[in-house]
DSSP file (Angstrom, degrees, kcal/mol; ACC not computed):
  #  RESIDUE AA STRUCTURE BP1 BP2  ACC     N-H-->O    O-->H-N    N-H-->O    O-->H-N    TCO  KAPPA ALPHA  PHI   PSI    X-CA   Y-CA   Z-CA
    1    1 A X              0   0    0      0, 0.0     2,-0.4     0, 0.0     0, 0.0   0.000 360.0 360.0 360.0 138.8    0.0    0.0    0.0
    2    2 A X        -     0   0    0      3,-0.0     2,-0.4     0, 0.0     3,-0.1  -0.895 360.0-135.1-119.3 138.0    1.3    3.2   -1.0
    3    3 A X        -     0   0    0     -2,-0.4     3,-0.0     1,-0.1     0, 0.0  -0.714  31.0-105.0 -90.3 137.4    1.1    6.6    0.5
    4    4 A X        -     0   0    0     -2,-0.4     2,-0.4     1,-0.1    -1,-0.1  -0.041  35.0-113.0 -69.0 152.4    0.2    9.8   -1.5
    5    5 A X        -     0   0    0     84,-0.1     2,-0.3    -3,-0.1    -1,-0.1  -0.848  17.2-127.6-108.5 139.0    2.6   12.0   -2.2
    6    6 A X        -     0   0    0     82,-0.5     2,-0.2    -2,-0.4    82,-0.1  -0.555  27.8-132.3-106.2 132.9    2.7   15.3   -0.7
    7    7 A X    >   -     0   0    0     80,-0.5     3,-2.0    -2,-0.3    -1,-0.0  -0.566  27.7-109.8 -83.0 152.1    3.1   18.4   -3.6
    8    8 A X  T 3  S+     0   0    0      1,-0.3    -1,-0.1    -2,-0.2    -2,-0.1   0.711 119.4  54.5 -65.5 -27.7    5.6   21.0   -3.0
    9    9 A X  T 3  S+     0   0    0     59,-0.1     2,-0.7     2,-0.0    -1,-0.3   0.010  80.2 120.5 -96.2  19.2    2.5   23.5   -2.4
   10   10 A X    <   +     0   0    0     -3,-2.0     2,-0.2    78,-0.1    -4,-0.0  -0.847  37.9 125.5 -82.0 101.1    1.0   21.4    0.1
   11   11 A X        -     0   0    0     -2,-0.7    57,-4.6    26,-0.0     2,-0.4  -0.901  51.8-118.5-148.8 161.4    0.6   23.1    3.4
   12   12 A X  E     -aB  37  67A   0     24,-0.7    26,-0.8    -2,-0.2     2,-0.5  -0.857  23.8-168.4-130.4 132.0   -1.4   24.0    6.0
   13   13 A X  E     -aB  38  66A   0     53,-0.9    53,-1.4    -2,-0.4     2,-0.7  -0.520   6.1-157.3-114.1 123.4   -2.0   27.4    7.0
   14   14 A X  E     -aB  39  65A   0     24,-5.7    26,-2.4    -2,-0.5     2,-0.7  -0.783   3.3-160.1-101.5 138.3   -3.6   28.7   10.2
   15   15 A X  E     +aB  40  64A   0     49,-3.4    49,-1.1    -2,-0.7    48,-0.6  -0.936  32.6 152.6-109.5 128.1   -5.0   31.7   10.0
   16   16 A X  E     -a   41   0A   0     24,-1.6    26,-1.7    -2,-0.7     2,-0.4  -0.648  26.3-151.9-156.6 166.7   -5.2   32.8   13.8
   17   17 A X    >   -     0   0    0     24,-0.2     3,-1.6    -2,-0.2     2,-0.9  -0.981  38.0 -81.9-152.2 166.9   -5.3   36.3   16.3
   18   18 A X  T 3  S+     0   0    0     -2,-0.4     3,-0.1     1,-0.2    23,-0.0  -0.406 104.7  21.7 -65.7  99.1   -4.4   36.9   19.4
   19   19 A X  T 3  S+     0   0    0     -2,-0.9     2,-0.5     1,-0.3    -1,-0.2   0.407  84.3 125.6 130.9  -4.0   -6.7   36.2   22.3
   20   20 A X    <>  -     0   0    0     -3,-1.6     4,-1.4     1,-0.2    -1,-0.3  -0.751  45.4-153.9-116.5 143.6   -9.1   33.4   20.8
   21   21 A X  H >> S+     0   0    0     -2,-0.5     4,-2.8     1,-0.2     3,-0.8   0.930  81.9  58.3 -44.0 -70.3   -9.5   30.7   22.2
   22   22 A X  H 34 S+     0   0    0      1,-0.3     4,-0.4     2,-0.2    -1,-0.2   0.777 102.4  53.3 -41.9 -45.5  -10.3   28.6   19.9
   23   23 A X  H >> S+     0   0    0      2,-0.2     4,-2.0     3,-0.2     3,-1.6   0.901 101.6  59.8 -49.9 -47.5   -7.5   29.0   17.8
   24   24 A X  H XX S+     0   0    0     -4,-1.4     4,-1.9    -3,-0.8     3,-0.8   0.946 117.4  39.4 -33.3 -65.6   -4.9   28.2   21.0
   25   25 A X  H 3< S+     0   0    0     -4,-2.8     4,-0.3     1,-0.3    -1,-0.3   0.313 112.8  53.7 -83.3  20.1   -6.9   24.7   21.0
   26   26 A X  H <> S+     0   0    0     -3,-1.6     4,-0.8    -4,-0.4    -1,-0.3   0.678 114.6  38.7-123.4 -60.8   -7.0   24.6   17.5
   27   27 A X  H <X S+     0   0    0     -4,-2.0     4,-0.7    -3,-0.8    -2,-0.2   0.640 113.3  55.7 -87.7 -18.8   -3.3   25.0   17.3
   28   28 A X  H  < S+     0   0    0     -4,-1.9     4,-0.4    -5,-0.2    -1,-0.2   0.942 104.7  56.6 -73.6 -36.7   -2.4   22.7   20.5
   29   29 A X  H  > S+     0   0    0     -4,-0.3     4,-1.3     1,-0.2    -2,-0.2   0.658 108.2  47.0 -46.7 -52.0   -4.4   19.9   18.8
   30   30 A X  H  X>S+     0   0    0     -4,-0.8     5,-3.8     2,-0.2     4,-2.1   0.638 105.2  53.6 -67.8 -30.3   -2.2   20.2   16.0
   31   31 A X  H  <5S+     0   0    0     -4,-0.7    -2,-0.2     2,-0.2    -1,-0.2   0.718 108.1  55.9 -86.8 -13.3    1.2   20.3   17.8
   32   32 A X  H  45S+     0   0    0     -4,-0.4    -2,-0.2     1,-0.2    -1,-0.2   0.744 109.3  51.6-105.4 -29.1   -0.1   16.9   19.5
   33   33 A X  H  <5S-     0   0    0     -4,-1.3    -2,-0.2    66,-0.1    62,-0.2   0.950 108.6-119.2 -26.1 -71.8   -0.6   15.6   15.9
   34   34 A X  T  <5 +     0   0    0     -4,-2.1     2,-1.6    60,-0.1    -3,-0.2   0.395  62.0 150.5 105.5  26.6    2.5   16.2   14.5
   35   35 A X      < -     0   0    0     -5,-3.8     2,-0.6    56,-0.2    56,-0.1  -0.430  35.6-151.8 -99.7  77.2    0.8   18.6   11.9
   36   36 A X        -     0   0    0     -2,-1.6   -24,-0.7    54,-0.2     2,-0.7   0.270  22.9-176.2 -37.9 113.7    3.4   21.1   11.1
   37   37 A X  E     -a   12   0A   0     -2,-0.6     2,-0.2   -26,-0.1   -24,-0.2  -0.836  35.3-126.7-128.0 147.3    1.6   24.3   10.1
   38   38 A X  E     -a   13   0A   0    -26,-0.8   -24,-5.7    -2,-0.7     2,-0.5  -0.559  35.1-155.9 -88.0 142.7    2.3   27.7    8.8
   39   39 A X  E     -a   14   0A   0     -2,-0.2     2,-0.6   -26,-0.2   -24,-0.2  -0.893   9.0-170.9-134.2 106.8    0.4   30.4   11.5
   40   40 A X  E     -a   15   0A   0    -26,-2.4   -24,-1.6    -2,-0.5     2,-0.1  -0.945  22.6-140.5-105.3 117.6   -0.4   33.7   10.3
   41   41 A X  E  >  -a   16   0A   0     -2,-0.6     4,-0.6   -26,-0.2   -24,-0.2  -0.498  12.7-154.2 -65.6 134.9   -1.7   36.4   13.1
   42   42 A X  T  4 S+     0   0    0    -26,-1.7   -25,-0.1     2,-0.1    -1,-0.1   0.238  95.2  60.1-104.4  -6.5   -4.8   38.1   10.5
   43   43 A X  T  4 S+     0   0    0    -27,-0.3     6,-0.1     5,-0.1   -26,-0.1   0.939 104.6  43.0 -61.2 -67.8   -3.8   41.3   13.2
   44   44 A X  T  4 S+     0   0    0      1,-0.2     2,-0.4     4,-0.1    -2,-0.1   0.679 118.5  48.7 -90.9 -36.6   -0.7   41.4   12.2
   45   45 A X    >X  -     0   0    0     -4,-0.6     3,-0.7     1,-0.1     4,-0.6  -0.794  45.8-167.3-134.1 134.7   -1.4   41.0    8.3
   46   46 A X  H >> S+     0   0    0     -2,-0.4     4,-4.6     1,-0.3     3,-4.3   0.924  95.8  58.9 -50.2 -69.9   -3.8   42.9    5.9
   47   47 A X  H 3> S+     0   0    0      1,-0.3     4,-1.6     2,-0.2    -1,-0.3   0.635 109.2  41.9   1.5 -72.4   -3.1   40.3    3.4
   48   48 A X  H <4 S+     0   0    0     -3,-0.7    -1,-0.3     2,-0.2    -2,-0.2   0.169 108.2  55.2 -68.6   2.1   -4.3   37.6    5.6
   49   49 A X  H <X S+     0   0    0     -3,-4.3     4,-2.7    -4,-0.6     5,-0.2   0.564 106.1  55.0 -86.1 -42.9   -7.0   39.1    6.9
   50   50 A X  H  X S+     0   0    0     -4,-4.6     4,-1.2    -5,-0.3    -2,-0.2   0.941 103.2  52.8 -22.3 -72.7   -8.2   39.7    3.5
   51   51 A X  H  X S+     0   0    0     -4,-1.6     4,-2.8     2,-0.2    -1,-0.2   0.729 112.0  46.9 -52.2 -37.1   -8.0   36.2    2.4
   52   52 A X  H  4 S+     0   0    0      2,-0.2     9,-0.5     1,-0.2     7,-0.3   0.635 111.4  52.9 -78.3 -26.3  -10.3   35.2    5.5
   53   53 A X  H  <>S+     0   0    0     -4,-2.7     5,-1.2     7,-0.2    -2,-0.2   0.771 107.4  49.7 -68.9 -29.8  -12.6   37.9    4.8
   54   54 A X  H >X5S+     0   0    0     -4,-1.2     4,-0.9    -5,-0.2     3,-0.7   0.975 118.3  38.7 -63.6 -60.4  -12.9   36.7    1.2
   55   55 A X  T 3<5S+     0   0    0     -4,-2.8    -1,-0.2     1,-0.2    -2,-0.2   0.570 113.4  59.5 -69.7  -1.2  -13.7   33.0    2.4
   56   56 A X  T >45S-     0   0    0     -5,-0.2     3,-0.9     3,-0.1    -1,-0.2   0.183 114.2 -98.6-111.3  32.3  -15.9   34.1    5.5
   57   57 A X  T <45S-     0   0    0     -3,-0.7    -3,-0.1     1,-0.2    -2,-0.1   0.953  85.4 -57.4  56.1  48.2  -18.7   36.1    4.2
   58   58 A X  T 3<<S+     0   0    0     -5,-1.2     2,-0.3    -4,-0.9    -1,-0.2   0.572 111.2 112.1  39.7  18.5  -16.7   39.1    5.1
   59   59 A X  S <  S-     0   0    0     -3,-0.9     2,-0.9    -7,-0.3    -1,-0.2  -0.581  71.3-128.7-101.8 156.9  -16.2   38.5    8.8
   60   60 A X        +     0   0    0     -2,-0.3     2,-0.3    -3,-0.1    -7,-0.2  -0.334  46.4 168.4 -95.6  58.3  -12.3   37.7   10.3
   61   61 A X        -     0   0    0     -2,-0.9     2,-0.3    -9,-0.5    13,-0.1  -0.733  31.8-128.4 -86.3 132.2  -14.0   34.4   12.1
   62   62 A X  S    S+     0   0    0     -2,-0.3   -40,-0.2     1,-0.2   -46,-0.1  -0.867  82.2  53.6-126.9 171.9  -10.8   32.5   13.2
   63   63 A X        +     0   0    0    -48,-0.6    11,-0.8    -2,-0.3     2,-0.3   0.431  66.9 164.3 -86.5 143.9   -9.4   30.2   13.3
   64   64 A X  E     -BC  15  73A   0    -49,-1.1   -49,-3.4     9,-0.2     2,-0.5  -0.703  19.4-165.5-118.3 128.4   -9.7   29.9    9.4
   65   65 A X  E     -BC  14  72A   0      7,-2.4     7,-1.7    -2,-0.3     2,-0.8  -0.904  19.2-137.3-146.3 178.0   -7.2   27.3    7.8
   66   66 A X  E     +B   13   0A   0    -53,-1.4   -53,-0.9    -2,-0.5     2,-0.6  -0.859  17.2 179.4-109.7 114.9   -5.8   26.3    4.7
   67   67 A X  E >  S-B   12   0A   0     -2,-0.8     3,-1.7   -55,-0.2   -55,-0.2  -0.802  80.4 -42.4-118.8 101.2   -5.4   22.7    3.6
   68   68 A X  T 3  S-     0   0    0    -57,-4.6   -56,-0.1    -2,-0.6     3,-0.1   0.865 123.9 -45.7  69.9  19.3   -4.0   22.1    0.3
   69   69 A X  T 3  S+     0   0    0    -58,-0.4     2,-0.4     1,-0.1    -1,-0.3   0.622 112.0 126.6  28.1  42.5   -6.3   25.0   -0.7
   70   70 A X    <   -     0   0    0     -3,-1.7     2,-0.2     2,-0.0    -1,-0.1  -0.932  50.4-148.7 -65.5  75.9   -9.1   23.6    1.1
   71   71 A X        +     0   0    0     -2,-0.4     2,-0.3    -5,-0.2    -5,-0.2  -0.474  17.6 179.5 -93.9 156.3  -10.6   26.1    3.5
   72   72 A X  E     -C   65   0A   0     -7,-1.7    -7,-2.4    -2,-0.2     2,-0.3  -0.674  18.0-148.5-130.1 155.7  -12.1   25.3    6.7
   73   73 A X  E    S-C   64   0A   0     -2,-0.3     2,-0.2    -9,-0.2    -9,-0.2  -0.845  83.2 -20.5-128.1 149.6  -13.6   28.1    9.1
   74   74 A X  S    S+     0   0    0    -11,-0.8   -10,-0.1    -2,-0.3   -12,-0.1   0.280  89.7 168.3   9.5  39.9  -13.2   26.8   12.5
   75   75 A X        -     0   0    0     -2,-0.2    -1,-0.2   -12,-0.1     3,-0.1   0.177  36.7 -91.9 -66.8 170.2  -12.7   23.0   12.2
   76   76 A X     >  -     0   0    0      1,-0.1     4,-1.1     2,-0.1    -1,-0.1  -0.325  30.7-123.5 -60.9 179.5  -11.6   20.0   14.5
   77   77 A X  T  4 S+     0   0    0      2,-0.2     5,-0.3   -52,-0.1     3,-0.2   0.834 113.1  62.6 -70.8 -57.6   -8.0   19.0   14.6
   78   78 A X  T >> S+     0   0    0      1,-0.3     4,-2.1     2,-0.2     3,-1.3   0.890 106.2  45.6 -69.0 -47.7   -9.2   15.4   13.5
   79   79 A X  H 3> S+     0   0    0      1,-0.3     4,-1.6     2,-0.2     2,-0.3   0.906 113.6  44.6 -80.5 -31.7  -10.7   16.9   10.2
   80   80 A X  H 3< S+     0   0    0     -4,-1.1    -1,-0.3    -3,-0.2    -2,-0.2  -0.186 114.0  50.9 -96.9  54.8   -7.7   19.1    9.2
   81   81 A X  H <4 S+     0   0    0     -3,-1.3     4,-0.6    -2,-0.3    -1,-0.2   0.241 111.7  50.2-117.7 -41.1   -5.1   16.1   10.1
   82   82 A X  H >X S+     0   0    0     -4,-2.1     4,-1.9    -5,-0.3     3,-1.4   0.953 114.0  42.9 -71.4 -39.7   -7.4   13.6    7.8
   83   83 A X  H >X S+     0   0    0     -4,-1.6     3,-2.6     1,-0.3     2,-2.1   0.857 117.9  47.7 -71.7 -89.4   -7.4   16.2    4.7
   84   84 A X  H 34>S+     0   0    0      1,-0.3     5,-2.5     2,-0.2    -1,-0.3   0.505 107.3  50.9 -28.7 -17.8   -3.8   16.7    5.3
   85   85 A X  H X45S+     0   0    0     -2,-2.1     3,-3.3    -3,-1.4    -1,-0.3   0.903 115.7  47.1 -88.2 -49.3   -3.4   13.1    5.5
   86   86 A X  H <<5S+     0   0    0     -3,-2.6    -2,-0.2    -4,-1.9    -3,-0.2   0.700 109.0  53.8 -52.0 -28.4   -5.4   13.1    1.9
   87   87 A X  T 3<5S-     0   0    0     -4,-0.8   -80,-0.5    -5,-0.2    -1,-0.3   0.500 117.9-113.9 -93.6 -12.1   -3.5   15.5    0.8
   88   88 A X  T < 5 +     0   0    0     -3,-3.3     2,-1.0    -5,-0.3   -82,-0.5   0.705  61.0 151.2  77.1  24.8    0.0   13.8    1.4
   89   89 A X      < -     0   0    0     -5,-2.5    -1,-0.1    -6,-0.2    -3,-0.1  -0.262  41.6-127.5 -90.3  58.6    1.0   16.2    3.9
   90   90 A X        -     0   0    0     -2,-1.0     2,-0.3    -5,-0.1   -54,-0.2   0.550  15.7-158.1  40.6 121.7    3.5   14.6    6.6
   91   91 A X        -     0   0    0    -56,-0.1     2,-0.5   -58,-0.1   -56,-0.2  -0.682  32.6 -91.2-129.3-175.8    3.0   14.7   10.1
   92   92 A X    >   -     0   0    0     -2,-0.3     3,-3.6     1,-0.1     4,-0.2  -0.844  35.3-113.4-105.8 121.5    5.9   14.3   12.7
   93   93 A X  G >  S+     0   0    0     -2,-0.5     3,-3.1     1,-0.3     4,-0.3   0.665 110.1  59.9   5.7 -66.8    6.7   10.7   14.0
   94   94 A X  G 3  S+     0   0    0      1,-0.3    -1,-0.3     2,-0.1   -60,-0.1   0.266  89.3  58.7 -93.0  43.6    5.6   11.9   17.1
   95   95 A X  G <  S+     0   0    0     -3,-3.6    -1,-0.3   -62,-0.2    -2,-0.2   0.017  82.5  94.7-134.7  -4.4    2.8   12.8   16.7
   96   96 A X    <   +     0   0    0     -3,-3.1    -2,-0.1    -4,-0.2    -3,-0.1   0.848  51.2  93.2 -94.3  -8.9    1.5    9.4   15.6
   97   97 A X  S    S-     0   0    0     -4,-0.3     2,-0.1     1,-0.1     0, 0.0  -0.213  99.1 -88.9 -66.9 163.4    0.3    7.8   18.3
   98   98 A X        -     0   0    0      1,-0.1    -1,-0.1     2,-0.0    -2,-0.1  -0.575  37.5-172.8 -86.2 147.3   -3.8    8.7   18.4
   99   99 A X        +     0   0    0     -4,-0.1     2,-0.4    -2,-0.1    -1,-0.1  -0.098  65.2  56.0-132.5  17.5   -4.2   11.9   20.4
  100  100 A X  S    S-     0   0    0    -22,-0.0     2,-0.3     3,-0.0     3,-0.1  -0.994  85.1-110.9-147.2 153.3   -8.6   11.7   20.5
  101  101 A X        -     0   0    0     -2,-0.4    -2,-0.1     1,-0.1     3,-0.0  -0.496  39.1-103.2 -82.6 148.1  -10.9    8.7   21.8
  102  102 A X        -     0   0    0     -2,-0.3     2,-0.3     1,-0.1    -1,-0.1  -0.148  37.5-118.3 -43.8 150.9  -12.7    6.9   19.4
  103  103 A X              0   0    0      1,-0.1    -1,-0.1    -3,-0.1    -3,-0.0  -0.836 360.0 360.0-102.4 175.1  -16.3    7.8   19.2
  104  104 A X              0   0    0     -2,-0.3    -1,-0.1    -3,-0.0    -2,-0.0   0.540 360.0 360.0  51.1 360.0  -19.0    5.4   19.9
C-alpha cells in the first residue's frame, strides 16, 4: 500500500489572532498531531485578513485554515489532520500515536 505523495504547495496554513481561544486549542491539537503548520496572526497582516474575509462572508471568524487550498472556518484538529493526511501532507513521528478517543 502506497502513501500519496505530498506536492511542494502542500501546506497547512492557520490563520489565527491573538486572544481566541479557539484558535490556541485549535493550534495545541495540531502540535499533538505532529501537523506542522504555517500560522499567520490576520492582526498582524492585511493580506491575511483579506483572504479570511474573502472566504468568511466578510467577517475575520478565526481560526480559518488552509489545507492544500481547502478552507475550513473553525474546524476539529481530527478533520484538518485527515485532509492533510489526503492531501499527502506529513506529520511528525511523534505525533503518531492517536491523540482523540474513538467515538462510539
Amino acid at each position: 500500500m502506497s502513501t500519496p505523495e505530498a506536492s511542494p504547495a502542500a501546506t497547512v496554513t492557520v490563520y489565527w489572532r491573538p486572544g481566541c481561544p479557539f484558535c490556541r486549542s485549535l493550534r495545541r491539537g495540531f502540535r499533538r498531531a505532529g501537523l506542522a503548520t504555517e500560522e499567520i496572526d490576520i492582526w498582524s497582516d492585511p493580506e491575511a485578513r483579506a483572504f479570511v474575509r474573502d472566504h468568511v462572508d466578510g467577517t475575520e471568524t478565526v481560526p480559518t485554515v488552509d489545507v492544500a487550498g481547502t478552507v475550513l472556518v473553525n474546524p476539529s484538529a481530527r478533520r484538518v489532520a485527515a485532509l492533510a493526511a489526503e492531501a499527502g501532507i506529513p506529520t511528525s513521528p511523534f505525533g503518531s500515536r492517536r491523540w482523540w478517543r474513538p467515538r462510539g
